[in-house]
Backbone as a printed PyTorch tensor [residue, N CA C, xyz], in Angstrom:
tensor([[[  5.9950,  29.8830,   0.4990],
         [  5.5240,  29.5080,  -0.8280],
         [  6.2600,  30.3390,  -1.8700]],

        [[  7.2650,  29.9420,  -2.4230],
         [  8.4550,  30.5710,  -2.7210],
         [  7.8090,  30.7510,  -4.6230]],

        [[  7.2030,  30.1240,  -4.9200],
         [  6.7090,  29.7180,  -6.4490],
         [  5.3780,  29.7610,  -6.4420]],

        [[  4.6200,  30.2410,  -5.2250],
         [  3.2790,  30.2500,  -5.2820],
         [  2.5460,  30.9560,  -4.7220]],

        [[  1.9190,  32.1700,  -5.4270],
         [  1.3230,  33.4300,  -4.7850],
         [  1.1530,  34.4800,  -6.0960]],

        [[  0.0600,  34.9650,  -4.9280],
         [ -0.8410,  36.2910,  -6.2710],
         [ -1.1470,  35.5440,  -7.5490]],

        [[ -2.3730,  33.9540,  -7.3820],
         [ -2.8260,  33.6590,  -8.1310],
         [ -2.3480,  32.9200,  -8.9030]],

        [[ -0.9690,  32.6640,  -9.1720],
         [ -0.2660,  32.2380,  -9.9990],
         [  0.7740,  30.9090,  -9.3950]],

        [[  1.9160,  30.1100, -10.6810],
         [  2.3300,  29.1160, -10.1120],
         [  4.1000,  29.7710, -11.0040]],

        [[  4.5020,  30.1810, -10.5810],
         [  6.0600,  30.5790, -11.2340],
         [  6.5910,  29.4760, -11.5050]],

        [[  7.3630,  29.0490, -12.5450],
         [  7.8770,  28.4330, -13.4140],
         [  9.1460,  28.6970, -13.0400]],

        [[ 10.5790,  28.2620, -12.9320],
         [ 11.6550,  28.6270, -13.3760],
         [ 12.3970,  27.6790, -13.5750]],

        [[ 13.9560,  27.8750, -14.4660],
         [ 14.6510,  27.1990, -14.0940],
         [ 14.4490,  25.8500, -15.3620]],

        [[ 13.3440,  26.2720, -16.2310],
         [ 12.8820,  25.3430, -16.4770],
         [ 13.9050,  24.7510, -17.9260]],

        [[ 13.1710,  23.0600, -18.8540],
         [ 14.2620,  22.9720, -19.5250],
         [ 14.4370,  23.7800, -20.8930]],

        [[ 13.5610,  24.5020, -21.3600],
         [ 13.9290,  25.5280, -22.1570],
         [ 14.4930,  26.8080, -21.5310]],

        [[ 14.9640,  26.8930, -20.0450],
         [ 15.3100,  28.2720, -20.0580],
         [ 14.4960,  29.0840, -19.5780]],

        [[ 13.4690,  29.1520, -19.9870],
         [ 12.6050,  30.2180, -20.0090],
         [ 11.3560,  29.8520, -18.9090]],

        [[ 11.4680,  31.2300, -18.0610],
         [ 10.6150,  31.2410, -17.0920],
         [  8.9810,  31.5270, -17.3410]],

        [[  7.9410,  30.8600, -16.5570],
         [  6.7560,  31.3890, -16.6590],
         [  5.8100,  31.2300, -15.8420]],

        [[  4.7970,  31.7350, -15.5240],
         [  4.1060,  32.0670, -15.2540],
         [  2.4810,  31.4850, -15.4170]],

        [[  1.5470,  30.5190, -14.5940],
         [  0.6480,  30.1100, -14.9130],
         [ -0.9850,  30.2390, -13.5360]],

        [[ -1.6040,  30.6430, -13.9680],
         [ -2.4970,  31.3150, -12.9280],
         [ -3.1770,  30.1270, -12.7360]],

        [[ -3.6750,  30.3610, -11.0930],
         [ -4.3420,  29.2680, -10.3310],
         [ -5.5210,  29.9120,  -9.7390]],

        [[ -6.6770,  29.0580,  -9.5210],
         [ -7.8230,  29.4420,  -8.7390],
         [ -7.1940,  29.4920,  -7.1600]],

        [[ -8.3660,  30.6320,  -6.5180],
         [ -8.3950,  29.9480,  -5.2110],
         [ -8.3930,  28.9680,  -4.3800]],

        [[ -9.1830,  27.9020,  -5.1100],
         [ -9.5790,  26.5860,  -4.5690],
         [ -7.7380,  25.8940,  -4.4100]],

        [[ -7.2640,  25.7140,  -5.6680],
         [ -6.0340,  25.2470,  -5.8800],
         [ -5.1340,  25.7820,  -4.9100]],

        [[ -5.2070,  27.6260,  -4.7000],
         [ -3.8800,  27.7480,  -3.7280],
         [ -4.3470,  27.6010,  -2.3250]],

        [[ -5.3480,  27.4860,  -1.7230],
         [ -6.0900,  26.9850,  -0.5280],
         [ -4.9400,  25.5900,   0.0190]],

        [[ -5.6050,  24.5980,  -1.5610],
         [ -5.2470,  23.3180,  -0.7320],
         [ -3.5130,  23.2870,  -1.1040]],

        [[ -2.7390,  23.9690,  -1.8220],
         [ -1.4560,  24.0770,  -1.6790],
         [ -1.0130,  24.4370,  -0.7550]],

        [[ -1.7050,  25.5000,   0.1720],
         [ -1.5970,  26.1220,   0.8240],
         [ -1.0560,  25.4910,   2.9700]],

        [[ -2.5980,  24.4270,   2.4680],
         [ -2.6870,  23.8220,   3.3570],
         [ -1.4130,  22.3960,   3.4310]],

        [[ -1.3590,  22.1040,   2.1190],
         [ -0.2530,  21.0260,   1.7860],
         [  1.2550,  21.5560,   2.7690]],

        [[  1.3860,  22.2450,   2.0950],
         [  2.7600,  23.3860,   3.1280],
         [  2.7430,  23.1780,   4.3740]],

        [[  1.4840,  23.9270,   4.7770],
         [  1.5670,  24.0500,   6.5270],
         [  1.0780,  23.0990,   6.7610]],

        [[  1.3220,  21.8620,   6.3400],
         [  1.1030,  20.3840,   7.3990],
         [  2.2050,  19.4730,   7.2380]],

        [[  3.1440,  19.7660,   5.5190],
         [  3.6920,  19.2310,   4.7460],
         [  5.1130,  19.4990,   4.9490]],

        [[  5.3140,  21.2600,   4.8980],
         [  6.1280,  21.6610,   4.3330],
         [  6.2260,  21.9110,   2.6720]],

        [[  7.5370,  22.0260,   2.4760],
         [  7.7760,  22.3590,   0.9560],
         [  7.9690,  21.2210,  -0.1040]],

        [[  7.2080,  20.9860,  -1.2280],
         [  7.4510,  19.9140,  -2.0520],
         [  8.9150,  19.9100,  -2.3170]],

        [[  9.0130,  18.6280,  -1.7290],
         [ 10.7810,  17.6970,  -2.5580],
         [ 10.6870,  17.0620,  -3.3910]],

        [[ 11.4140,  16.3150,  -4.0190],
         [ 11.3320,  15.4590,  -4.6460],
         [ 10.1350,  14.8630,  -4.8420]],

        [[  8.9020,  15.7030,  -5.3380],
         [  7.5300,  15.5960,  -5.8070],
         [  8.1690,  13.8260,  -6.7900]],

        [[  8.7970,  13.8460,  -7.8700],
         [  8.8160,  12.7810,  -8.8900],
         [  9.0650,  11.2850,  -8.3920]],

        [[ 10.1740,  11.5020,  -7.0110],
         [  9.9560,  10.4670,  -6.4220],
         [  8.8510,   9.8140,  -5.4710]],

        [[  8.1130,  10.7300,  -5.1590],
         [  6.8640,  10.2220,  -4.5600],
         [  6.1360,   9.3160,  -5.3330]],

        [[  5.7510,  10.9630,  -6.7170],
         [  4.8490,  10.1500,  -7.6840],
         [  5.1900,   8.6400,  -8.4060]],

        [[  6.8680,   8.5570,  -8.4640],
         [  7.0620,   6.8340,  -8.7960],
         [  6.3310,   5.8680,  -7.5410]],

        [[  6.6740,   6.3120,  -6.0440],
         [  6.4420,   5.3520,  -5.1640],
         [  5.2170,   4.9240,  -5.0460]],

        [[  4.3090,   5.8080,  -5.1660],
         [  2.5500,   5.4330,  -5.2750],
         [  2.1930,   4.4770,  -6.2710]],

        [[  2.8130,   5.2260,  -7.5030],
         [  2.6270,   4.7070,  -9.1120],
         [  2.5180,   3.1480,  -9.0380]],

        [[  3.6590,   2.9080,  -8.3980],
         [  4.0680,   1.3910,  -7.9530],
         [  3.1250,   0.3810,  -7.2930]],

        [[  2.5200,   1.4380,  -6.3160],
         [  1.4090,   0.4060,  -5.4020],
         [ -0.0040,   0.4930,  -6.3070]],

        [[ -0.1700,   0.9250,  -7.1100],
         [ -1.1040,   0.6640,  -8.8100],
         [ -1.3670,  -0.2860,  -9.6480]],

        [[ -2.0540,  -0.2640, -10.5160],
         [ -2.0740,  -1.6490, -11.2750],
         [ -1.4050,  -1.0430, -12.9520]],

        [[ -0.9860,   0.5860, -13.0020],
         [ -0.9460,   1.5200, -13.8070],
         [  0.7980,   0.9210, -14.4510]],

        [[  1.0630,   0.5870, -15.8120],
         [  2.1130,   0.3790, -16.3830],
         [  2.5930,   1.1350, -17.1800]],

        [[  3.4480,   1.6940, -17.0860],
         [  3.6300,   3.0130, -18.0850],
         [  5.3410,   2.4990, -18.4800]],

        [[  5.6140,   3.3670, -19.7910],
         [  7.0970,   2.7190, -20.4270],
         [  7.9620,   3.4520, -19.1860]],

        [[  9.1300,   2.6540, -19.8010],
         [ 10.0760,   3.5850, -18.7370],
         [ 10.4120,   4.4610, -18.8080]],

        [[ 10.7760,   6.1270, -17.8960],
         [ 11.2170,   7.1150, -18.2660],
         [ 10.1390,   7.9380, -17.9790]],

        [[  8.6680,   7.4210, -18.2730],
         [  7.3590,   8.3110, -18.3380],
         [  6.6070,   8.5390, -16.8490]],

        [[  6.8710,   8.0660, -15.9840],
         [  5.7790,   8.0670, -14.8490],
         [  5.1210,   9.1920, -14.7880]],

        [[  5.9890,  10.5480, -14.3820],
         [  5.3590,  12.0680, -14.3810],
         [  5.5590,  12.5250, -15.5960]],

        [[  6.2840,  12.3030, -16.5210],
         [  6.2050,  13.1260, -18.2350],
         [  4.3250,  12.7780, -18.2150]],

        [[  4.0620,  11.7990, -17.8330],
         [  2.2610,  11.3990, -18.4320],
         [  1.7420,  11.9350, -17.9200]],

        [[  1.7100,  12.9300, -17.0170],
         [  1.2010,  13.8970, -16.1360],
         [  0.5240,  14.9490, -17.4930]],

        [[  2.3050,  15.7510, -17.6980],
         [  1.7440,  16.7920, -18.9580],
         [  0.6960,  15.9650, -20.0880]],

        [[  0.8140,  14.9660, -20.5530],
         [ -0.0020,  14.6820, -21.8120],
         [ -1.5510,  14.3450, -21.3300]],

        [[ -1.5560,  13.5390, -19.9780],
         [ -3.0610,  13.7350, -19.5410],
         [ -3.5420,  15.1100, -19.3370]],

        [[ -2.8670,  16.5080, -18.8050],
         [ -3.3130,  17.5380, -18.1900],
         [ -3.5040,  18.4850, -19.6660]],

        [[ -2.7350,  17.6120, -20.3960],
         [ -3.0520,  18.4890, -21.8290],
         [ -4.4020,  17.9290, -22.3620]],

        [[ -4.3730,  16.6620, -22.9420],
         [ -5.4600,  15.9320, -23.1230],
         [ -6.7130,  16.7530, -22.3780]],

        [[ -6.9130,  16.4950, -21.4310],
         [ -7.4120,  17.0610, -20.5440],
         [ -8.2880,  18.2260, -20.5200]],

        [[ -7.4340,  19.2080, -21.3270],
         [ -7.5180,  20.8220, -21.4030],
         [ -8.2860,  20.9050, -22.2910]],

        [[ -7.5230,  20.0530, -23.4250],
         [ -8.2280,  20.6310, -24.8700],
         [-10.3570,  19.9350, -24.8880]],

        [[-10.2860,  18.5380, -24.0380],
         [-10.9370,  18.2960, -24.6120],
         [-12.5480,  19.0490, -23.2890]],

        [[-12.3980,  19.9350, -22.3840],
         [-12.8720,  20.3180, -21.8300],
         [-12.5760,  22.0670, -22.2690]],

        [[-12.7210,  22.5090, -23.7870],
         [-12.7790,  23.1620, -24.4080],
         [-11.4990,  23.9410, -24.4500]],

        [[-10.4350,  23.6330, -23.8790],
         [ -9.3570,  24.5870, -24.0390],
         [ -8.6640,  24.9950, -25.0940]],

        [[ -8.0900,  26.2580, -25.0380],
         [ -7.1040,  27.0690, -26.0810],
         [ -6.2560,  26.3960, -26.7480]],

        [[ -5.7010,  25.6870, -27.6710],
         [ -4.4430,  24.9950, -28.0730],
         [ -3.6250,  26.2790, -27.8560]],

        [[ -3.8100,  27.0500, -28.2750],
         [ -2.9730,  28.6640, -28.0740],
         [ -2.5370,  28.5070, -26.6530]],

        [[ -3.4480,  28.7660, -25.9330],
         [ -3.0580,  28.9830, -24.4730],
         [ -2.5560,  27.4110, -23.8030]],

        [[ -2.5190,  26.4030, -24.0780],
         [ -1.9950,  25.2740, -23.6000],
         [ -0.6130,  25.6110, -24.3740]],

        [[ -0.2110,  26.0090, -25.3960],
         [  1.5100,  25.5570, -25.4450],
         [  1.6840,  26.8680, -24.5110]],

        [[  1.1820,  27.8280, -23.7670],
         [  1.6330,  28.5970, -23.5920],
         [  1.7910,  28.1130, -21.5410]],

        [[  0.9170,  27.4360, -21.2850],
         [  0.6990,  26.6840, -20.1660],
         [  2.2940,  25.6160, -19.9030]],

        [[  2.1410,  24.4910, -21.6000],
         [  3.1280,  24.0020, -21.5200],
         [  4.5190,  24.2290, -21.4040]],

        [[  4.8720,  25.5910, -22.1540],
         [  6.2060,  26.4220, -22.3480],
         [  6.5730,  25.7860, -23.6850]],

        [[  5.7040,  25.3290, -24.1930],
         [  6.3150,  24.4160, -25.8390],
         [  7.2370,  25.8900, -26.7320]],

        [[  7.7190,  25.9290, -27.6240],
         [  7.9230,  27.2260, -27.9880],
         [  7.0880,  26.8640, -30.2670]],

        [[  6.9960,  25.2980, -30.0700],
         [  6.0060,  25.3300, -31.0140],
         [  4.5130,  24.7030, -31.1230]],

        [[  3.8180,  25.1130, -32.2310],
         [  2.4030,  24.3360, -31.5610],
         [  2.2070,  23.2320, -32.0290]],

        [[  3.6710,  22.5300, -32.7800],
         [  3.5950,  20.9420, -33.9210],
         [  3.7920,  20.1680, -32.0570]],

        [[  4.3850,  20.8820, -31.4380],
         [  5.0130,  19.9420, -30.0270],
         [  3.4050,  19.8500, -29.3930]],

        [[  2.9490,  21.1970, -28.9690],
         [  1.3190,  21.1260, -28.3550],
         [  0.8990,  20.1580, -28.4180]],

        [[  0.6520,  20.0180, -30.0020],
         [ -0.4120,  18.9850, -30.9800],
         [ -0.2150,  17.7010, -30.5130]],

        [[  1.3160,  17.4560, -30.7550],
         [  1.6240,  15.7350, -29.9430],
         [  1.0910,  15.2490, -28.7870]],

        [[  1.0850,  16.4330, -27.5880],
         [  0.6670,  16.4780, -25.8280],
         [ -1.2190,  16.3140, -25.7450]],

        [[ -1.7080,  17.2030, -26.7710],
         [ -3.0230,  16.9500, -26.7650],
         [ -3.3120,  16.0810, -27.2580]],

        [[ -3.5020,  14.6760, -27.0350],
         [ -4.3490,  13.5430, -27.4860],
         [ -5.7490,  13.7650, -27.1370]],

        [[ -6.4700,  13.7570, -28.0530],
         [ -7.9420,  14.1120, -28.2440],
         [ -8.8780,  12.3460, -28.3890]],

        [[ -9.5460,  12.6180, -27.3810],
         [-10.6120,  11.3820, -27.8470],
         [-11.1470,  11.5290, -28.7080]],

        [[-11.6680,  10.6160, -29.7130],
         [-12.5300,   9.8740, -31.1070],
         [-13.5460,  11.1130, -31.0840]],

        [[-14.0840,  11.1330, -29.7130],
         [-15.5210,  12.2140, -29.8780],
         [-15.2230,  13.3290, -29.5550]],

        [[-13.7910,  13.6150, -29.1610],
         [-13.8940,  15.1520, -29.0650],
         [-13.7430,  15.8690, -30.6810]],

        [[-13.6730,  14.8910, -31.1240],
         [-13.2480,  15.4420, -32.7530],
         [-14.6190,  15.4620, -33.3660]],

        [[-15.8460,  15.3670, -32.8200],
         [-17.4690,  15.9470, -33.2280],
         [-17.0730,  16.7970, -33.3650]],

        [[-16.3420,  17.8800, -32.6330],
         [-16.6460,  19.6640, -33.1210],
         [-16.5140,  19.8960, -34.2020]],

        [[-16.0150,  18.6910, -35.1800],
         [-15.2580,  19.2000, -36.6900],
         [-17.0650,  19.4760, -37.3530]],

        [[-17.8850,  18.9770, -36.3760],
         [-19.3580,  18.7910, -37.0950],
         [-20.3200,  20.0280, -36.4340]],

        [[-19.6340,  20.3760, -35.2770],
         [-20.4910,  21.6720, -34.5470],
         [-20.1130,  22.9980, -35.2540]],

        [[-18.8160,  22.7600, -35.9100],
         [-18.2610,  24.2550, -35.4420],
         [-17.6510,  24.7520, -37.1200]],

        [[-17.5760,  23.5700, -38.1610],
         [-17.6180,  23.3100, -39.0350],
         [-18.7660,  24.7360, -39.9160]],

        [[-17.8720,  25.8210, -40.9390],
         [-18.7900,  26.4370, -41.1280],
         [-19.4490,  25.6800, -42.3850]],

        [[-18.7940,  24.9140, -43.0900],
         [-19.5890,  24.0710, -44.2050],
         [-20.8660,  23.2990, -43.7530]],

        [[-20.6500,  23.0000, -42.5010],
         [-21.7990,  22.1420, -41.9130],
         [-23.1580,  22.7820, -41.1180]],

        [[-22.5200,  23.9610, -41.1680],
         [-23.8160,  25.2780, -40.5050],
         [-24.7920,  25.4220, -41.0530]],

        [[-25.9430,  24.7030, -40.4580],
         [-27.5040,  25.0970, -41.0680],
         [-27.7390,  26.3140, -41.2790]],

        [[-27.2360,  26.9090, -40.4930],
         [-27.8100,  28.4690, -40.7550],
         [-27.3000,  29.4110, -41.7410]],

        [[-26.1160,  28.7640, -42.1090],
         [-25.1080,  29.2960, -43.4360],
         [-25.9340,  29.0650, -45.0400]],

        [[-26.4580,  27.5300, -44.1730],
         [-26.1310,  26.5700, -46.0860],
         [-27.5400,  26.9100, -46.0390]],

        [[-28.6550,  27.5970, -45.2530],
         [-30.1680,  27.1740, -45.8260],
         [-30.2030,  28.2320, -47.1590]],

        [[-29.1760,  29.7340, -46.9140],
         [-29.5640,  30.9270, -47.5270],
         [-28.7490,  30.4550, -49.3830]],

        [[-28.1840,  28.9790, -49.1410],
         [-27.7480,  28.4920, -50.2730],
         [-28.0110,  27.6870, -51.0370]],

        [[-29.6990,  27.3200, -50.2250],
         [-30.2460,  26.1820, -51.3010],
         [-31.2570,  26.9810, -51.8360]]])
């Protein structure tokens, strides 16, 4: 497990250049783990993921099969409370206008503008009426 150990998933090689570093649960390096010693070493992971893709009812433009990977796993992140901070840092973006594009947010994850909103805080506005 040449990219995978002590918690983490090493990055390299990648297309900015720049290497990194992204931490994994136990659960995750278990079943990687097990993937290996039955598997061997992931190859050509992208061509798999086209060959499955195919036996799907799933249509995606061309070019995208695994790019839609990152924008669901971003999606994903943010709207199960994650960091925008720590997702470009997940992603390797080097800005957070790029992040912003990857996180597509559902209709209702955008309530928080009403939870978290200090104009909208009962407990702010009572000491102001």
């Amino acid at each position: 497990m040449n990219n995978i150990g002590n918690g983490q998933v090493d990055f390299t090689d990648t297309k900015s250049g720049k290497n990194r570093s992204i931490p994994i649960n136990e659960s995750l390096f278990k079943q990687l783990e097990e993937h290996m010693r039955n598997h061997g070493r992931f190859f050509d992971c992208i061509k798999s993921f086209r060959k499955y893709l195919k036996t799907t009812s799933i249509k995606l433009p061309q070019g995208q099969s695994s790019h839609v990977l990152r924008h669901s796993f971003a999606s994903h992140f943010m709207m199960n409370g994650g960091n925008i901070l720590t997702l470009q840092k997940i992603l390797g973006h080097s800005t957070i206008l790029m992040t912003m594009r990857y996180a597509h947010l559902a209709p209702e994850h955008l309530q928080e503008a009403l939870t978290f909103n200090p104009l909208y805080n009962d407990n702010i506005n009572e000491g102001r009426k």
